[in-house]
Each structure stands twice: as structure tokens, then as C-alpha cells.
Jmol script that loads the backbone (N, CA, C; Angstrom):
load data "model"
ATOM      1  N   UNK A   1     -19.480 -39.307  21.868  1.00  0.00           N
ATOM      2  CA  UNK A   1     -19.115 -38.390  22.928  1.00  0.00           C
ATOM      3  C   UNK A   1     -20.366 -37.939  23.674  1.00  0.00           C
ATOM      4  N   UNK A   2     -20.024 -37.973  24.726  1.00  0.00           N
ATOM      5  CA  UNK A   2     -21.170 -37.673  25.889  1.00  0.00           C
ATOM      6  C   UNK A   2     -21.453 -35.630  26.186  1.00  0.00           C
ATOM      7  N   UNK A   3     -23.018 -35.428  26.195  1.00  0.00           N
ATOM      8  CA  UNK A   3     -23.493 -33.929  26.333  1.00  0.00           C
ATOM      9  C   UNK A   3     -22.820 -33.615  27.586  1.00  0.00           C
ATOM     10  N   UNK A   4     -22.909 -32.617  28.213  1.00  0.00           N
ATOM     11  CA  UNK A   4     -22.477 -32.030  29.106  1.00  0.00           C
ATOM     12  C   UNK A   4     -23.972 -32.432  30.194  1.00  0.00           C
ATOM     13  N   UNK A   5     -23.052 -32.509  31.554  1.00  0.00           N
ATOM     14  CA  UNK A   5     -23.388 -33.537  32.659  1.00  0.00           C
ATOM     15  C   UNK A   5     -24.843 -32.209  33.201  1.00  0.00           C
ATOM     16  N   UNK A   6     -25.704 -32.715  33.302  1.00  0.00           N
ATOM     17  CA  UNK A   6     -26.786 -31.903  34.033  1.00  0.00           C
ATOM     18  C   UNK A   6     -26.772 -31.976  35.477  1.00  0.00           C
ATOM     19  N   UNK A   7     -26.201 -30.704  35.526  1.00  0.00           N
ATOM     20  CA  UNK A   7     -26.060 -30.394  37.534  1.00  0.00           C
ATOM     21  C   UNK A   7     -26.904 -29.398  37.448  1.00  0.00           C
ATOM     22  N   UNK A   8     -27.457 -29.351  39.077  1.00  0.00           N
ATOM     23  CA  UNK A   8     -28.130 -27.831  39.188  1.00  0.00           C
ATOM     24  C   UNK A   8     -27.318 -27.401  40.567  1.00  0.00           C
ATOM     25  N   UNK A   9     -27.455 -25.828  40.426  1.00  0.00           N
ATOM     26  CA  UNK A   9     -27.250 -25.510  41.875  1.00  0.00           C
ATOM     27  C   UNK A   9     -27.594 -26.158  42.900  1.00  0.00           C
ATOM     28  N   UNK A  10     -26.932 -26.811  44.010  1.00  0.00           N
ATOM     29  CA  UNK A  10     -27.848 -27.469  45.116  1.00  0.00           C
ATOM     30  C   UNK A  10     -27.644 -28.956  44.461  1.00  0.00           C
ATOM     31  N   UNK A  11     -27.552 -29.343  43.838  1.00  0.00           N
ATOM     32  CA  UNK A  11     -27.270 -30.803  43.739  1.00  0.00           C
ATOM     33  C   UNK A  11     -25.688 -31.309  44.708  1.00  0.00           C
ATOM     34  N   UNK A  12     -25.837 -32.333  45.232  1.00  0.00           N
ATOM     35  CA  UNK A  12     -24.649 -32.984  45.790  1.00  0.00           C
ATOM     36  C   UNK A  12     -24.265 -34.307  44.895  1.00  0.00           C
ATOM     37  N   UNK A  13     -22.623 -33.966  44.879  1.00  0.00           N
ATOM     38  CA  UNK A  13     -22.158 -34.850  43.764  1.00  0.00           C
ATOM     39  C   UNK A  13     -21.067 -35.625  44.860  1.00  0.00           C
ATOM     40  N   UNK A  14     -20.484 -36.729  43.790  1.00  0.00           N
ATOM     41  CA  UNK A  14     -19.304 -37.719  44.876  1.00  0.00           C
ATOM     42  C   UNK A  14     -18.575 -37.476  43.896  1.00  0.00           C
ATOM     43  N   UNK A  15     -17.224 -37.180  44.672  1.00  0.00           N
ATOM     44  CA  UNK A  15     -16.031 -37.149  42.922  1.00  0.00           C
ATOM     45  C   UNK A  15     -14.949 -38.459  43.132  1.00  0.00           C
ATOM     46  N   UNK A  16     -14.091 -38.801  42.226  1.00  0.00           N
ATOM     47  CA  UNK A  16     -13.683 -39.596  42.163  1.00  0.00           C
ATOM     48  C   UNK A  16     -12.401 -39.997  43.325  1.00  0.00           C
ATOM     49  N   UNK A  17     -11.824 -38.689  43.761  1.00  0.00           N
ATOM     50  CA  UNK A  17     -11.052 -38.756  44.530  1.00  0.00           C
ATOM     51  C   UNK A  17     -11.334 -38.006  45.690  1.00  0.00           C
ATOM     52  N   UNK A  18     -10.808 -38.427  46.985  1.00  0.00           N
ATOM     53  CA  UNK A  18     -11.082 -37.338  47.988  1.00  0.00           C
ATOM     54  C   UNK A  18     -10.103 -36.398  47.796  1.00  0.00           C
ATOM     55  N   UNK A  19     -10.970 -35.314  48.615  1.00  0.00           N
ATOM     56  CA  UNK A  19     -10.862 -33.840  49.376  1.00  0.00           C
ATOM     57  C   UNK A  19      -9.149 -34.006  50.107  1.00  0.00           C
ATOM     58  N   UNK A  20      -8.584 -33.288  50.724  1.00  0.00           N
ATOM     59  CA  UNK A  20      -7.538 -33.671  51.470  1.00  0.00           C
ATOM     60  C   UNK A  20      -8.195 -33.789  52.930  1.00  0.00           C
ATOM     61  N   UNK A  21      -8.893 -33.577  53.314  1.00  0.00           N
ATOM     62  CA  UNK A  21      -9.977 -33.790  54.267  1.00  0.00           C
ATOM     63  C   UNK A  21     -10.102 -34.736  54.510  1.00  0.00           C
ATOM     64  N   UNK A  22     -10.530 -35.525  53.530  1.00  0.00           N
ATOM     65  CA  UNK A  22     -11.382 -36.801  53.512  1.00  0.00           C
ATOM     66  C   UNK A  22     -12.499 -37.147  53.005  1.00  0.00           C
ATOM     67  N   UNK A  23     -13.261 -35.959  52.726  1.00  0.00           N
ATOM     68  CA  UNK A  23     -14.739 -36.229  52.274  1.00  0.00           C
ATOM     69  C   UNK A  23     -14.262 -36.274  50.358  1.00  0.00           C
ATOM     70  N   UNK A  24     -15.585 -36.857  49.882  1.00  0.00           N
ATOM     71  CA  UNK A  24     -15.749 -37.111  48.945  1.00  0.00           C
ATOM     72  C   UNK A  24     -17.060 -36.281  48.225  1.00  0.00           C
ATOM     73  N   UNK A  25     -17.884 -36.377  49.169  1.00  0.00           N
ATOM     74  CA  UNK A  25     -19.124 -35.458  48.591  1.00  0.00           C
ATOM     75  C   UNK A  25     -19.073 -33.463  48.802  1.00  0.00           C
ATOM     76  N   UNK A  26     -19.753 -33.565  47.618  1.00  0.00           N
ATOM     77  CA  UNK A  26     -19.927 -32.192  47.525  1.00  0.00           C
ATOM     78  C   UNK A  26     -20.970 -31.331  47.012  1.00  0.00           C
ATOM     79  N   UNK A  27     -21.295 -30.103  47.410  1.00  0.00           N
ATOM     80  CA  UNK A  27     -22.171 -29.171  46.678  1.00  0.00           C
ATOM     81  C   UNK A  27     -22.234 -28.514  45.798  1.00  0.00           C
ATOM     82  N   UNK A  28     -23.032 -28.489  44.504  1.00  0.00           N
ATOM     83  CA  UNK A  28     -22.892 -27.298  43.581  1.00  0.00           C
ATOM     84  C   UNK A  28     -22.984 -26.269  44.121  1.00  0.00           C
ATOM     85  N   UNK A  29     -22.836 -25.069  43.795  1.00  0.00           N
ATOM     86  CA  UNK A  29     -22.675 -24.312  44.209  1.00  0.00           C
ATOM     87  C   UNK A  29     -23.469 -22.926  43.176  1.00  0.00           C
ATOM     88  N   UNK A  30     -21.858 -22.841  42.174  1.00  0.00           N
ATOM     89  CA  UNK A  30     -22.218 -22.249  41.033  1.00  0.00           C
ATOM     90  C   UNK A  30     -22.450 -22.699  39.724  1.00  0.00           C
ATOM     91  N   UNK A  31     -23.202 -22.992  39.059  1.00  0.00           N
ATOM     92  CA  UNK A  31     -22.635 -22.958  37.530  1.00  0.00           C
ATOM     93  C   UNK A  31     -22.296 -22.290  35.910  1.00  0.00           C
ATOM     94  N   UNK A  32     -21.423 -22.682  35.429  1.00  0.00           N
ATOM     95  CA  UNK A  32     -20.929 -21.465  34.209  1.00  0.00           C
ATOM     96  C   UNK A  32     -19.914 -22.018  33.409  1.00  0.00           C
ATOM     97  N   UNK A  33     -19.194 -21.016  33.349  1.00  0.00           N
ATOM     98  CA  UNK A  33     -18.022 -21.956  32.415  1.00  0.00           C
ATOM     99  C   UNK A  33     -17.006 -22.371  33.637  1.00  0.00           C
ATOM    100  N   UNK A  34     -16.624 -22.002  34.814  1.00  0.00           N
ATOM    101  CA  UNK A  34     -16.530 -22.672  36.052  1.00  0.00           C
ATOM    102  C   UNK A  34     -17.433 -23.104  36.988  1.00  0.00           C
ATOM    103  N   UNK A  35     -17.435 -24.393  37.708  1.00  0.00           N
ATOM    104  CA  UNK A  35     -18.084 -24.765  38.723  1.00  0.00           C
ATOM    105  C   UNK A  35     -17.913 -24.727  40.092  1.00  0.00           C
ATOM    106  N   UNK A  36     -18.686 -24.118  40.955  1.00  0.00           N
ATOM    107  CA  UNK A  36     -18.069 -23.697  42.175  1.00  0.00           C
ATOM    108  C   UNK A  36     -18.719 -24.947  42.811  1.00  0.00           C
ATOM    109  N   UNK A  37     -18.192 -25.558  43.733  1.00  0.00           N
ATOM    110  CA  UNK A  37     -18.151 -26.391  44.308  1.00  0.00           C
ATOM    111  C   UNK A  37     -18.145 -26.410  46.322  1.00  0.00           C
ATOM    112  N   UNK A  38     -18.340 -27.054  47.447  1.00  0.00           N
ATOM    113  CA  UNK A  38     -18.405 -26.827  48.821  1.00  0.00           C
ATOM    114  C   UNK A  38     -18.269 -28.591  48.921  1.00  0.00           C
ATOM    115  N   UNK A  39     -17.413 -28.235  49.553  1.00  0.00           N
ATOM    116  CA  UNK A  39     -16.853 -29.689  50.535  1.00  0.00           C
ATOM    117  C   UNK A  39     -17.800 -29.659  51.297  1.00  0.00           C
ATOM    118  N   UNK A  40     -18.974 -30.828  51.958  1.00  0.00           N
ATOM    119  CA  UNK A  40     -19.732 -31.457  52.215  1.00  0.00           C
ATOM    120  C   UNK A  40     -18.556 -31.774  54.146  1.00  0.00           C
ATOM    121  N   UNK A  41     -17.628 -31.535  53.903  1.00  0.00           N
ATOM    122  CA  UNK A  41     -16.933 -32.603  55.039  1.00  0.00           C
ATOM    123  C   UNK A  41     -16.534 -31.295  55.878  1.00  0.00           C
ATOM    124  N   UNK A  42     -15.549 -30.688  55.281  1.00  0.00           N
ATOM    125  CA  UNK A  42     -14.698 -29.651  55.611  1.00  0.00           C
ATOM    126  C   UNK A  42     -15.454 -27.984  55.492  1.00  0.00           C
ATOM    127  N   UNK A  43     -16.277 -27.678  54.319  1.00  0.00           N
ATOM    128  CA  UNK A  43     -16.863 -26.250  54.090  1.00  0.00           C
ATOM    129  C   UNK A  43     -15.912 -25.507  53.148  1.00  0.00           C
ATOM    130  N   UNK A  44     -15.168 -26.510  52.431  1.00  0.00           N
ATOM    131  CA  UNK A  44     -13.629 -25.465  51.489  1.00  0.00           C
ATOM    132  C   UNK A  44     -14.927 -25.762  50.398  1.00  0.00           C
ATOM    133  N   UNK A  45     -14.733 -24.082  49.810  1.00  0.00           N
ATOM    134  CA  UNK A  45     -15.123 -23.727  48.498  1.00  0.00           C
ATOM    135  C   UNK A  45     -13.916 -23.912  47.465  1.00  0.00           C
ATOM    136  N   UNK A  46     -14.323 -24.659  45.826  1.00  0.00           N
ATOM    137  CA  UNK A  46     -12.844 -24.861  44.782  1.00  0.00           C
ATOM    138  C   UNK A  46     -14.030 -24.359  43.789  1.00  0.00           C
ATOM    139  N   UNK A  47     -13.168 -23.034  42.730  1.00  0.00           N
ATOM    140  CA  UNK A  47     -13.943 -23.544  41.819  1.00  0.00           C
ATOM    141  C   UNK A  47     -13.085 -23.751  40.458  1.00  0.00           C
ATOM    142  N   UNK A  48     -13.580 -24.652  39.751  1.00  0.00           N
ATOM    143  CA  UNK A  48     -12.996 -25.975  38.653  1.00  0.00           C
ATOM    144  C   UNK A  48     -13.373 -25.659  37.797  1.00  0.00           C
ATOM    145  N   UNK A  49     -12.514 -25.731  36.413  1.00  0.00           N
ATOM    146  CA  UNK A  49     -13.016 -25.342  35.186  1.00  0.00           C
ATOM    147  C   UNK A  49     -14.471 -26.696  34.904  1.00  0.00           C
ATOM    148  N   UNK A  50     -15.395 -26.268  33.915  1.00  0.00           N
ATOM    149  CA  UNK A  50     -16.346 -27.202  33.475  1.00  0.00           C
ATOM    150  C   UNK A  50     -15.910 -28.517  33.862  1.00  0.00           C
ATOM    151  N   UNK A  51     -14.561 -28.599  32.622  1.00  0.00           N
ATOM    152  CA  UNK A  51     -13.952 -29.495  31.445  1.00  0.00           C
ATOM    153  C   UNK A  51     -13.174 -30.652  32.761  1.00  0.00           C
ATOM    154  N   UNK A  52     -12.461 -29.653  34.067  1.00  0.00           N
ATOM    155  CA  UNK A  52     -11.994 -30.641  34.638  1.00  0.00           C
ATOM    156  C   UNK A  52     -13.231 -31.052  35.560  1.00  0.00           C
ATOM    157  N   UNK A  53     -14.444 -30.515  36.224  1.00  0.00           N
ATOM    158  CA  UNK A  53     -15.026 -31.091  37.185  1.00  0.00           C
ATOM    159  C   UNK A  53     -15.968 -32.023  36.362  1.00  0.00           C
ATOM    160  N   UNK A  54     -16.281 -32.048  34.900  1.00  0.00           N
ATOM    161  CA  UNK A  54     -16.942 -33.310  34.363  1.00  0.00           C
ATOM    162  C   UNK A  54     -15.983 -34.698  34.133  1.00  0.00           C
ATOM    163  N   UNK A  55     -14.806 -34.481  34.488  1.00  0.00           N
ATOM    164  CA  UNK A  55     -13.908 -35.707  34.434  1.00  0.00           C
ATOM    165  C   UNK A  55     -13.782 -36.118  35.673  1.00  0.00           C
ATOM    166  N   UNK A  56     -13.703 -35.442  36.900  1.00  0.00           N
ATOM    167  CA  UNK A  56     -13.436 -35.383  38.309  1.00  0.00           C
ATOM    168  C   UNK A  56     -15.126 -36.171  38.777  1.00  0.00           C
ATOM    169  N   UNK A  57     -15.858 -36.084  38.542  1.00  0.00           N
ATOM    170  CA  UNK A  57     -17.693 -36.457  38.658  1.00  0.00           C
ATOM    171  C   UNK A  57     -17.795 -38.169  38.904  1.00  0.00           C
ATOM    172  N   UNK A  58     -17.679 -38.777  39.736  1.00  0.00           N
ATOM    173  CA  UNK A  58     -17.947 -40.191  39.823  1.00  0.00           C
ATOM    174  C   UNK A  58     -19.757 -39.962  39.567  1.00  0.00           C
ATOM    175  N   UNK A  59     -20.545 -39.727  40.463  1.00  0.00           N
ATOM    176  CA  UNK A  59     -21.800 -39.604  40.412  1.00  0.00           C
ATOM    177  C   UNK A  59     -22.582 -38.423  41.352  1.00  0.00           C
ATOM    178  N   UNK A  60     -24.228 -38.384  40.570  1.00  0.00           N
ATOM    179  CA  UNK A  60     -24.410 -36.977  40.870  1.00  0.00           C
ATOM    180  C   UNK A  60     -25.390 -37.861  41.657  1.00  0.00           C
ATOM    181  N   UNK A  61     -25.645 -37.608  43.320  1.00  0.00           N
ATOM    182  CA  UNK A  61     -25.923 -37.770  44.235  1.00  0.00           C
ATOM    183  C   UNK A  61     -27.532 -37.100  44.501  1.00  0.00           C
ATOM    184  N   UNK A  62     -28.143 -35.665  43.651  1.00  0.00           N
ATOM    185  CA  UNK A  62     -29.119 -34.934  43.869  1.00  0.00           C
ATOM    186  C   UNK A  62     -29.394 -34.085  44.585  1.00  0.00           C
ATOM    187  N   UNK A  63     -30.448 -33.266  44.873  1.00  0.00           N
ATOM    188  CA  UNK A  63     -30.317 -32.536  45.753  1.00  0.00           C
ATOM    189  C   UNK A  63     -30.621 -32.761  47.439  1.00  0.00           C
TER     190      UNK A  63
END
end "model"
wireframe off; spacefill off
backbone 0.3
color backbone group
């Protein structure tokens, strides 16, 4: 089993599915036991438990 994914604030990630938007990339935002997140396309803030945005994570893009 894999550690928990190293994001920092300010990193931009791609998730596996799009936005209803369209975009795919996104910003950290916050991190904790939720992750706040910013659509890269649109400006919608989500924030996602840990557990689902480390399954949702295609790749972490940087800052």
C-alpha cells in the first residue's frame, strides 16, 4: 500500500476526470484532513475528503 501523496499548497494537479467545465487541472489550495482544491478552467473552489482526492489524482503537475 502506497504513503499518502505529497502535495503542497500551490501545487497544480490533473485529476482523472473533468470538471463539468471542462478543465482537468487544478490548484491546491488547502491541505488537512480535507483538500481544498480551484479549478484552473472555471475558478470553482471543491473541497474533498483526503481519501477521495488521492483516488481522484491522475498526476501532480507542480507548482
Amino acid at each position: 500500500m502506497k504513503g499518502p501523496l505529497n502535495v503542497k499548497v500551490g501545487d497544480r494537479v490533473r485529476m482523472r476526470k473533468p470538471h463539468p467545465c471542462g478543465g482537468y487541472e487544478w490548484e491546491v489550495t488547502r491541505i488537512g484532513t480535507d483538500i481544498g482544491i480551484l479549478c484552473l478552467t472555471c475558478g470553482r473552489r471543491v473541497m474533498l475528503p483526503r481519501s477521495k482526492f488521492e483516488r481522484r489524482v491522475k498526476t501532480i503537475l507542480g507548482p
